[in-house]
Backbone as a chain_set.jsonl record, in Angstrom:
{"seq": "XXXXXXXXXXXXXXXXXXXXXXXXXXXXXXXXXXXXXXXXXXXXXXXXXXXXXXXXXXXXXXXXXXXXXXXXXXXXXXXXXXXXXXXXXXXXXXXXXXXXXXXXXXXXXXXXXXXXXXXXXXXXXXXXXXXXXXXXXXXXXXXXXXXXXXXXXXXXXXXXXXXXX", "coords": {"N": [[-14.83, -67.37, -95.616], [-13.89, -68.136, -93.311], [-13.038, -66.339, -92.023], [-15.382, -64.928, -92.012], [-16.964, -66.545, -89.777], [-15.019, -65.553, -87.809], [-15.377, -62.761, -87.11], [-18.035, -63.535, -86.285], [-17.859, -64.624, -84.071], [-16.18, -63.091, -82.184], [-17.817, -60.897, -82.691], [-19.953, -62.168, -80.952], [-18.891, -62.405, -78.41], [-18.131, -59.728, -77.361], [-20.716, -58.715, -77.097], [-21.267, -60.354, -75.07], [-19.77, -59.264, -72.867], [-19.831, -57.814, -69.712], [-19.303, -55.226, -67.991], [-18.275, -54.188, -64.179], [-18.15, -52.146, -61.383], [-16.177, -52.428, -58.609], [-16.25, -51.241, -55.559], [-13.474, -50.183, -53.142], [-13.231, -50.08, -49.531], [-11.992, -47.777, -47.085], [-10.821, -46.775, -43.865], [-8.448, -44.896, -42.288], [-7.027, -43.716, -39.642], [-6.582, -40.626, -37.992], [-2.766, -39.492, -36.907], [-1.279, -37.862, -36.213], [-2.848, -34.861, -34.728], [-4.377, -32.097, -34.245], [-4.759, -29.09, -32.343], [-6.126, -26.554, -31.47], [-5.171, -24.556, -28.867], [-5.004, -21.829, -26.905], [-6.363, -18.84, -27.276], [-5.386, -16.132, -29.2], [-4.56, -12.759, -29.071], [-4.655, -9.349, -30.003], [-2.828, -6.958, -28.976], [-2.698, -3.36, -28.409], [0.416, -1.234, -28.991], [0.884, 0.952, -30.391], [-0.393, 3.162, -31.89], [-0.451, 2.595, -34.78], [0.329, -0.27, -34.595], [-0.147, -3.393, -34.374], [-0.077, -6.255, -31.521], [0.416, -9.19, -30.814], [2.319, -9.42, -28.847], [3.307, -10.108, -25.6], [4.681, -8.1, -24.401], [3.884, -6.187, -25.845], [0.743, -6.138, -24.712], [-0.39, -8.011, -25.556], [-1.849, -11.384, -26.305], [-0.213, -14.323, -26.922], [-1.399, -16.958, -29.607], [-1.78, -20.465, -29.056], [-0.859, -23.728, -30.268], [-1.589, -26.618, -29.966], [-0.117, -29.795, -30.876], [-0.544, -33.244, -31.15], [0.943, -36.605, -31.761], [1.21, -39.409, -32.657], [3.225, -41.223, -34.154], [6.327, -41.64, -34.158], [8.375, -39.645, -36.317], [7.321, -39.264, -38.625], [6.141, -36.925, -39.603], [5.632, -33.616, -40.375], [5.178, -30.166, -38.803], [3.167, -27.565, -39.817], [3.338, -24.276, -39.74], [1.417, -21.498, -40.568], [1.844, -17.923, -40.101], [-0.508, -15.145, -39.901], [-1.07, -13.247, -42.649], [-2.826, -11.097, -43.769], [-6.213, -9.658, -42.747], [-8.729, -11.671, -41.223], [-10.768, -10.602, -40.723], [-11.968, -6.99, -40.511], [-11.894, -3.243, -40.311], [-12.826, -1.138, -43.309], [-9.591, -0.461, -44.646], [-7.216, 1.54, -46.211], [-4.7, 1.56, -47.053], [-1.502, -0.051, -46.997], [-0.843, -3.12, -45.244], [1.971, -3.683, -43.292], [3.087, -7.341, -42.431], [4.386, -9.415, -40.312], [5.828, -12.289, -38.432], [5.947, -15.784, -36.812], [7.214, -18.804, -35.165], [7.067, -20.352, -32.493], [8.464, -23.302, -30.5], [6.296, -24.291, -27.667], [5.962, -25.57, -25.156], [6.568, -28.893, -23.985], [6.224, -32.224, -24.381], [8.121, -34.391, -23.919], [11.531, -34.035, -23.589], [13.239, -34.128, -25.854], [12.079, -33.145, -27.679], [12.239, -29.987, -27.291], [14.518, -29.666, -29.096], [13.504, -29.194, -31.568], [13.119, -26.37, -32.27], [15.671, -25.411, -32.766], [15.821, -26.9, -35.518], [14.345, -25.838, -37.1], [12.516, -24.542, -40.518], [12.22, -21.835, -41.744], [10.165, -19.966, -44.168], [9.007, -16.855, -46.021], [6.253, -16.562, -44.336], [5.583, -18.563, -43.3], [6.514, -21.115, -40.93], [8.115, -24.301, -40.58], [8.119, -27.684, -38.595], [9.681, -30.209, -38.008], [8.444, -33.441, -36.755], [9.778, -35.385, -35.331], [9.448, -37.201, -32.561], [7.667, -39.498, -30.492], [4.132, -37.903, -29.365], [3.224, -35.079, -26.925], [3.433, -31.336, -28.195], [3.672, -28.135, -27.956], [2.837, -25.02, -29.74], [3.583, -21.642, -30.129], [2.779, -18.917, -31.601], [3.695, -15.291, -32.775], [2.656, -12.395, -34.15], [2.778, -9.348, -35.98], [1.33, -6.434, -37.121], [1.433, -3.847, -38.817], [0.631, -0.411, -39.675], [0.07, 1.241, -42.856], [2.38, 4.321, -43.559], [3.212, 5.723, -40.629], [0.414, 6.158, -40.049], [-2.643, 5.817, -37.955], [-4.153, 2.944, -37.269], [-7.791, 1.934, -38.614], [-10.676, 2.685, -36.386], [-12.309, -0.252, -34.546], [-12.99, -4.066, -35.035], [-10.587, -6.645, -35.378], [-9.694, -9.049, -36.66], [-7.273, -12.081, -37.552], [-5.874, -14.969, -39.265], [-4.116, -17.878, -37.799], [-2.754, -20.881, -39.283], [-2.5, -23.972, -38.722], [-0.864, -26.803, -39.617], [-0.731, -30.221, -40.267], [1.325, -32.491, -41.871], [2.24, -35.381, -43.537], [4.823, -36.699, -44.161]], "CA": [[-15.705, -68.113, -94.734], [-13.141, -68.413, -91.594], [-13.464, -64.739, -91.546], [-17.367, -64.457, -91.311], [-16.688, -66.999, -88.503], [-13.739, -65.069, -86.814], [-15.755, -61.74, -87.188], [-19.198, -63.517, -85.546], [-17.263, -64.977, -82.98], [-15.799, -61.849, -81.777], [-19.234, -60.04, -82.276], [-20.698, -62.942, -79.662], [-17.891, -62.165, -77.574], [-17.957, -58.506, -77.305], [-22.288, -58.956, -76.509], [-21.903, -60.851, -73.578], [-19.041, -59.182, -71.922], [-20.172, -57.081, -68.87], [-18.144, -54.536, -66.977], [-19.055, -53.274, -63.2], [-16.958, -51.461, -61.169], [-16.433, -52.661, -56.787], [-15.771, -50.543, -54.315], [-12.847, -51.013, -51.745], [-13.351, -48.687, -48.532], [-11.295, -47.871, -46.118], [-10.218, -45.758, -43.095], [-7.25, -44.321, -41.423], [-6.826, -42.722, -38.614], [-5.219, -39.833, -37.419], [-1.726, -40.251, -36.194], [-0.858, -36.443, -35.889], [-3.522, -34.389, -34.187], [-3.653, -30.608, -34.316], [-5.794, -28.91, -31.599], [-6.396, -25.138, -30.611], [-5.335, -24.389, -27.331], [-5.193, -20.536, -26.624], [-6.863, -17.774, -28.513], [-4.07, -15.085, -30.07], [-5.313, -11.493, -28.454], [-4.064, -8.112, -30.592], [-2.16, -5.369, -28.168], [-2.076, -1.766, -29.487], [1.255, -0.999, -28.542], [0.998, 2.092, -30.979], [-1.701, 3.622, -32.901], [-0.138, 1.805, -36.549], [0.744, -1.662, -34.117], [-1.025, -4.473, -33.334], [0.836, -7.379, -31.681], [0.32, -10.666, -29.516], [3.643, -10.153, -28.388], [2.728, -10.164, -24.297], [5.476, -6.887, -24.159], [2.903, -5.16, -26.048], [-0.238, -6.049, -24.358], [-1.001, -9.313, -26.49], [-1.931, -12.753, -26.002], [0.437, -15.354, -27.954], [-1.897, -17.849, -29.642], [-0.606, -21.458, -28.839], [-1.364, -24.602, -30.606], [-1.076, -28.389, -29.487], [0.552, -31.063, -31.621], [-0.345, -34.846, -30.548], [2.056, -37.045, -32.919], [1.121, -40.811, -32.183], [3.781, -42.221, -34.935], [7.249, -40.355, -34.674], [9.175, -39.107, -37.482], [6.352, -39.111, -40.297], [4.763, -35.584, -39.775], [5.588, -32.34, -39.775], [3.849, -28.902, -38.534], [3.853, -26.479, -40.808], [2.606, -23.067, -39.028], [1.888, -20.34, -41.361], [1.205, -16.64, -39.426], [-1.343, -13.924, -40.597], [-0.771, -12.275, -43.546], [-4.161, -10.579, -44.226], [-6.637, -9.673, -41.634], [-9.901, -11.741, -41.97], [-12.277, -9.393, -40.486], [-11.423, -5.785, -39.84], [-12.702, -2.262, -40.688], [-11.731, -0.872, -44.458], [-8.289, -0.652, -44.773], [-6.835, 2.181, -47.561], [-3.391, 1.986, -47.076], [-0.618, -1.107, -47.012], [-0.171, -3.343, -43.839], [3.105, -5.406, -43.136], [3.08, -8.35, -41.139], [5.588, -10.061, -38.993], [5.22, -13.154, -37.52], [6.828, -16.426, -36.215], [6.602, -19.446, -34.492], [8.566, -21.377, -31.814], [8.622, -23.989, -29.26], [6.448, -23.034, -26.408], [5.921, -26.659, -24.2], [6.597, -30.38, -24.791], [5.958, -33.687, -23.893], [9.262, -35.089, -23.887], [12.381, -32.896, -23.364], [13.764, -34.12, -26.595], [10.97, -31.972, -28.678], [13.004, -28.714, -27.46], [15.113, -29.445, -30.692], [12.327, -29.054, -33.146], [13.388, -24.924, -32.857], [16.641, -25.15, -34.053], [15.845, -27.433, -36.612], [12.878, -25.601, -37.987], [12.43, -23.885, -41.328], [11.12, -20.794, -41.812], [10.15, -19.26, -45.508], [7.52, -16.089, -46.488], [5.098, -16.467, -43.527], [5.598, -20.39, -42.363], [7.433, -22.099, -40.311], [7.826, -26.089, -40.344], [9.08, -28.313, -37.715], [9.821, -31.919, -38.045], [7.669, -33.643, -35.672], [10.159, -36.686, -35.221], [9.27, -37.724, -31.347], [5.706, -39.003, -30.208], [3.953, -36.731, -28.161], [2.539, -33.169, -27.178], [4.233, -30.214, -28.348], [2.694, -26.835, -27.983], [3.718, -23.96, -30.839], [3.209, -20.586, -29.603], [3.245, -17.891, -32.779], [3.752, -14.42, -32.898], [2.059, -12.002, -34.795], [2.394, -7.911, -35.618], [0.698, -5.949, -38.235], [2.013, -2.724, -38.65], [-0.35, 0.067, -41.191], [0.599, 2.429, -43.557], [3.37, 4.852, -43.192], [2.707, 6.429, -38.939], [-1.278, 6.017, -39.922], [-3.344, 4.822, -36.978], [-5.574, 1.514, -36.964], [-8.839, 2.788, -37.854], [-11.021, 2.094, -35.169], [-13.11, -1.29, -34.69], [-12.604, -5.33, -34.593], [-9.63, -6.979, -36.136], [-9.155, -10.462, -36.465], [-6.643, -12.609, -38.31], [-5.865, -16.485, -38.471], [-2.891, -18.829, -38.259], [-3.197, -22.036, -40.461], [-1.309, -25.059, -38.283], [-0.858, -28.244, -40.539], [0.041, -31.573, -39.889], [1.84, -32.762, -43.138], [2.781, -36.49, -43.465], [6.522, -36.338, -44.927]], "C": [[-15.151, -68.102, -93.308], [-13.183, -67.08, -91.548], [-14.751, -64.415, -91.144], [-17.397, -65.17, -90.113], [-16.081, -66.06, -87.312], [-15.049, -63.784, -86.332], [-17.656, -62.444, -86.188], [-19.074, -63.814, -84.365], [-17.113, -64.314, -81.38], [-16.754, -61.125, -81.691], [-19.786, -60.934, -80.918], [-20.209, -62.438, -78.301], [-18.413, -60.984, -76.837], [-19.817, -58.384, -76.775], [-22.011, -59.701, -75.12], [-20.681, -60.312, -72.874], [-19.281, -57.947, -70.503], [-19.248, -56.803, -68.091], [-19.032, -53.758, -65.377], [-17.689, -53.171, -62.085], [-17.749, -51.814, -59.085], [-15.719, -51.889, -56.492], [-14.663, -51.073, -53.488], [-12.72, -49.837, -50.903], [-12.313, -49.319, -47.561], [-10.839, -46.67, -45.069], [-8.898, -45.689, -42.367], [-7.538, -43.34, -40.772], [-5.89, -42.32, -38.098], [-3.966, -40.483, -36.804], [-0.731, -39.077, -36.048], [-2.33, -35.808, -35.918], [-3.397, -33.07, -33.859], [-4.768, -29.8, -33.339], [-5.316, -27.428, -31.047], [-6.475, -24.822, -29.348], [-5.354, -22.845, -26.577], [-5.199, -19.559, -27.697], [-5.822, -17.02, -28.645], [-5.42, -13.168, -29.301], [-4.162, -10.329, -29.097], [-4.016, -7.623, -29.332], [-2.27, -4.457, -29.101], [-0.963, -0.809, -29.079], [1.507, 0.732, -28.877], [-0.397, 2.269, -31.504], [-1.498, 2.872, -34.183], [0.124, 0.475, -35.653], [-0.335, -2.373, -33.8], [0.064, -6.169, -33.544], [0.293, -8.343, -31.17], [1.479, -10.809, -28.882], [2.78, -9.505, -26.872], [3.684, -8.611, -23.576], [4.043, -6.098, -24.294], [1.124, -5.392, -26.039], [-1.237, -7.143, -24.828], [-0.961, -10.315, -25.88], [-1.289, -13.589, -27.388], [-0.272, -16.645, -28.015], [-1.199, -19.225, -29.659], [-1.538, -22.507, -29.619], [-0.839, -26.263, -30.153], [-0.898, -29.454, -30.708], [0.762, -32.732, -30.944], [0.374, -35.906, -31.857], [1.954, -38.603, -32.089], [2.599, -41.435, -33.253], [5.046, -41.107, -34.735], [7.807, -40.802, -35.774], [8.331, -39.434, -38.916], [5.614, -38.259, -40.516], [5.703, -34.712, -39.725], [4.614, -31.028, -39.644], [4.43, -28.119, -39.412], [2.827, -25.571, -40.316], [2.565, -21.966, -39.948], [0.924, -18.597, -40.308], [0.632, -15.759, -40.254], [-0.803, -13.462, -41.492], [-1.652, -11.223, -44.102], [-5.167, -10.908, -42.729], [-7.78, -10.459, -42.724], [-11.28, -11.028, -41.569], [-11.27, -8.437, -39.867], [-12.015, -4.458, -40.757], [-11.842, -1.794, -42.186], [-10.493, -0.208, -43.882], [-7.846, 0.162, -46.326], [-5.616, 2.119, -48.005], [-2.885, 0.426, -46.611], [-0.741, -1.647, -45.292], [0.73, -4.4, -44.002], [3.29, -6.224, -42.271], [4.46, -9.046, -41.027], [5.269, -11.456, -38.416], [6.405, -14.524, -37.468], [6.687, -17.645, -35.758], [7.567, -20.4, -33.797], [7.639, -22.334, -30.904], [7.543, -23.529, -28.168], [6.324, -24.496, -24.9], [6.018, -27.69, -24.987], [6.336, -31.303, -23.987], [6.723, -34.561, -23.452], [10.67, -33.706, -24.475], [13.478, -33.328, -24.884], [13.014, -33.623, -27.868], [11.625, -30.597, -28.608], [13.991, -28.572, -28.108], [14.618, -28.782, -31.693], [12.918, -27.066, -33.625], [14.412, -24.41, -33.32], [16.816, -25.304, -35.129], [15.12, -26.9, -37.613], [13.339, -24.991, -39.423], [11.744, -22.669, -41.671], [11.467, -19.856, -43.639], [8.491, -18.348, -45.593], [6.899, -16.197, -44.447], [4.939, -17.548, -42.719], [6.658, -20.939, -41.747], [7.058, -23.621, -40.117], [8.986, -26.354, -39.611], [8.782, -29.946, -37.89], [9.729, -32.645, -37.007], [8.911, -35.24, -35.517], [10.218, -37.871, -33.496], [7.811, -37.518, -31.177], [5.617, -38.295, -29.085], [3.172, -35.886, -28.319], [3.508, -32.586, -27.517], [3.407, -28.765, -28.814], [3.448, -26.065, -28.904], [2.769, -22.923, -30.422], [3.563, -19.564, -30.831], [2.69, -16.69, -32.285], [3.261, -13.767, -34.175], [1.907, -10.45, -35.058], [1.57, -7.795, -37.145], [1.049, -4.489, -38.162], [1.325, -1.994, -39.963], [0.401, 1.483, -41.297], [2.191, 2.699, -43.222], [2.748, 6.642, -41.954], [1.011, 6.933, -39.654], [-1.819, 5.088, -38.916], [-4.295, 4.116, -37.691], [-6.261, 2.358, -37.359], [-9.535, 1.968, -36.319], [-12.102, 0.53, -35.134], [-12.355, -2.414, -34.919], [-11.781, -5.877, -35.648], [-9.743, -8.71, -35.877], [-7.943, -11.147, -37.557], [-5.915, -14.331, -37.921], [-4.855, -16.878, -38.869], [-3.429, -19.921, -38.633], [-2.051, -22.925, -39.667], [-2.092, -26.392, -39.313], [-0.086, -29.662, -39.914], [-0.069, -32.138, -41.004], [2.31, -34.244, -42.882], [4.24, -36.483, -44.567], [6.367, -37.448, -45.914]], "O": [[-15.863, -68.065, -92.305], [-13.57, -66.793, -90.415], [-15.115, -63.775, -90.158], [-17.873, -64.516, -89.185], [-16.56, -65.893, -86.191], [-15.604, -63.928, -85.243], [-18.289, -61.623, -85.524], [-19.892, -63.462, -83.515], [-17.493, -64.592, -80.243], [-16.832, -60.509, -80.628], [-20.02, -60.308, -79.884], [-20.907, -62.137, -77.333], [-19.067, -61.138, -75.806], [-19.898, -57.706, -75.751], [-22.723, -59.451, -74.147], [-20.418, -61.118, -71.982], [-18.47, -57.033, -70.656], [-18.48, -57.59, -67.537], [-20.036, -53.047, -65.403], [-16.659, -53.841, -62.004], [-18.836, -51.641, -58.533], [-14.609, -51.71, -56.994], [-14.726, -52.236, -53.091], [-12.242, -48.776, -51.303], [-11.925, -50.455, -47.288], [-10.498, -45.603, -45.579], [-8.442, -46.725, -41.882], [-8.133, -42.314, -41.103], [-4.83, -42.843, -37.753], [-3.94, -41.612, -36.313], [0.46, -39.266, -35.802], [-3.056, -36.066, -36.879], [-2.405, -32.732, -33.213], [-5.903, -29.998, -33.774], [-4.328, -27.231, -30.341], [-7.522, -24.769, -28.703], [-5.859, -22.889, -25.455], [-4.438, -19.415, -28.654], [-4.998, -17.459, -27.844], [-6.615, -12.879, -29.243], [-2.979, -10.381, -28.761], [-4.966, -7.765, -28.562], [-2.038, -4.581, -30.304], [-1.273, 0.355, -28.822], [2.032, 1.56, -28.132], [-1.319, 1.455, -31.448], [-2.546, 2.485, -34.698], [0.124, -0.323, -36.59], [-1.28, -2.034, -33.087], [0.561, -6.818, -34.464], [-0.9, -8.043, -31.12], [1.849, -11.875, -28.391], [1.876, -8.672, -26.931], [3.405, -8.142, -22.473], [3.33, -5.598, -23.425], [0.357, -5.024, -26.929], [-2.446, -7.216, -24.611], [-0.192, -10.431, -24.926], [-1.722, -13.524, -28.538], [-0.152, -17.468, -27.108], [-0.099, -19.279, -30.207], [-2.753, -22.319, -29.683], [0.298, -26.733, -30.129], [-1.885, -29.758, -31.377], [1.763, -33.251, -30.45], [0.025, -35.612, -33.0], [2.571, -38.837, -31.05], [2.982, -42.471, -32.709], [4.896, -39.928, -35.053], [7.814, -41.956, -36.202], [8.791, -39.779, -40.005], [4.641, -38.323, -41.268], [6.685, -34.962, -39.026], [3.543, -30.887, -40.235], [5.602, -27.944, -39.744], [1.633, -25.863, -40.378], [3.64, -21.416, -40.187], [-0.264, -18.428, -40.035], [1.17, -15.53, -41.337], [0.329, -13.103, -41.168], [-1.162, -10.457, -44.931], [-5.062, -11.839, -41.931], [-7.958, -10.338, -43.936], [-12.418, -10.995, -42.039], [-10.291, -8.645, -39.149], [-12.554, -4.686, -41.84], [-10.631, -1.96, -42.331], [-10.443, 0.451, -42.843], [-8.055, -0.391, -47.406], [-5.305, 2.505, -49.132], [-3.657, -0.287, -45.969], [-0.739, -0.885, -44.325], [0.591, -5.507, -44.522], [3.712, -5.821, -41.187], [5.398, -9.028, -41.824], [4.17, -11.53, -37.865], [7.528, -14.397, -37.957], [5.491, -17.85, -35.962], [8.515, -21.026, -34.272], [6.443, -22.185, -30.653], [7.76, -22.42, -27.679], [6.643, -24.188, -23.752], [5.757, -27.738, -26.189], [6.226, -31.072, -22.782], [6.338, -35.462, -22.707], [10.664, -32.864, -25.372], [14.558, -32.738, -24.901], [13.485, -33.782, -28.994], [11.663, -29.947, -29.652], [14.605, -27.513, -27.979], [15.139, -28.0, -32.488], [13.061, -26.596, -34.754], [14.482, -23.401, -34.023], [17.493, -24.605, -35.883], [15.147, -27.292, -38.78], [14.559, -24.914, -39.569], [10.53, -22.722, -41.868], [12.499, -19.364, -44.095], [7.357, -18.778, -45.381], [7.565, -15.692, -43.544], [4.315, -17.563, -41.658], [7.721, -21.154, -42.331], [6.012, -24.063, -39.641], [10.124, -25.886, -39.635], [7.726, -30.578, -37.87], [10.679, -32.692, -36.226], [8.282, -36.274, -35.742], [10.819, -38.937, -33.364], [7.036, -36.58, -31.364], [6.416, -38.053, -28.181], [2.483, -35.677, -29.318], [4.6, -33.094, -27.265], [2.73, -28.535, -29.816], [4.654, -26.298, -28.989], [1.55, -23.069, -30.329], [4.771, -19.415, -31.018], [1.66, -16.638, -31.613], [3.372, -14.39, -35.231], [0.946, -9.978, -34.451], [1.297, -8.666, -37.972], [0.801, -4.016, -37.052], [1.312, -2.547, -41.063], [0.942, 2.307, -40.56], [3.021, 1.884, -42.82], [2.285, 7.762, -42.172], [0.654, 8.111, -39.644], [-1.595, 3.877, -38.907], [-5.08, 4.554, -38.533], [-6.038, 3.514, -36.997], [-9.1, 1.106, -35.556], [-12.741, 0.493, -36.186], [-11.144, -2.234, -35.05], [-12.131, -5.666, -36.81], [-9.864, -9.286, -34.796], [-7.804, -10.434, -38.551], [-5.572, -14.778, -36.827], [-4.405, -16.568, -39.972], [-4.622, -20.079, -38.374], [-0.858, -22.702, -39.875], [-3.245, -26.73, -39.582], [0.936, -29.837, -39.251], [-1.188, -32.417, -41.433], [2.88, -34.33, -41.794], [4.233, -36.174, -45.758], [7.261, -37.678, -46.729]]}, "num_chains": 1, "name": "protein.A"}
C-alpha cells in the first residue's frame, strides 16, 4: 500500500515538472585589432622568382596590430604557402617567407623581433605593450627546377591572427 502511494506520488511529481531553457547574452569587444595596411606586390626577379622583397622589384605587404590590453595577445603571421589564384601550375613551387618588425607605437615593441617564434610558415610575436605595431612579411616562391612562371596573374595570402594567450 505505501508503495502504490510512493509510486503515485512520484508519478504526480514527474507530470508537473517543466523544464525551459534561458538565454544569457553577451558581448565583448575587441581588445587586439588586426587591420590591412599595404598590399604585398610580386617582383620577377627571375623567370622561376617571384618576391616582395623591394631588392627584387616587390612590394612588402605590412599589417597593423592595435593591442588595447597588453600582454594577453599574440600575432601569429603565417606567409604564403600556396598561391590562391594563378595560372596551372605542373611542377613543385617552394616558398620562403618571414615576418618582422616594420613600425611601432612605443619604442619598447622593437623587442617583439627577437623574441618571436618562427615554425613551418608562421611567425608569432607576443604582443605584450599596448599599441600600434606594424608587421611587414616577406614572401618568395620559387618554381620547379630553372622553369619559368608561366605567364598570367598570381596572387597569394598571408593569414595575420590575433590569438588571446
Amino acid at each position: 500500500m505505501f508503495r502504490n502511494i510512493l509510486v503515485g506520488a512520484v508519478a504526480l511529481l514527474t507530470a508537473s515538472v517543466y523544464a525551459e531553457n534561458v538565454p544569457i547574452y553577451g558581448t565583448v569587444e575587441g581588445n587586439c585589432i588586426v587591420v590591412p595596411d599595404t598590399t604585398g606586390v610580386y617582383g620577377v626577379p627571375a623567370s622561376d622568382t617571384l618576391s616582395t622583397a623591394v631588392a627584387d622589384g616587390g612590394v612588402l605587404p605590412v599589417v597593423r596590430y592595435d593591442v588595447i590590453i597588453a600582454d594577453y595577445y599574440k600575432a601569429v603571421i603565417t606567409t604564403p604557402t600556396a598561391f590562391s589564384e594563378s595560372p596551372p601550375l605542373n611542377d613543385v613551387v617552394n616558398w620562403t617567407g618571414s615576418a618582422a618588425v616594420h613600425e611601432v607605437s612605443d619604442a619598447g615593441m622593437s623587442a617583439y623581433d627577437t623574441g618571436k617564434v618562427e615554425y613551418n610558415s608562421t611567425t608569432e610575436f607576443d604582443l605584450t605593450i599596448a599599441g600600434s605595431t606594424w608587421f611587414e612579411m616577406d614572401s618568395k616562391a620559387e618554381y620547379g627546377y630553372d622553369k619559368p612562371f608561366p605567364g598570367g596573374n598570381y596572387t597569394a595570402m598571408v593569414e595575420a591572427n590575433c590569438i588571446a594567450k
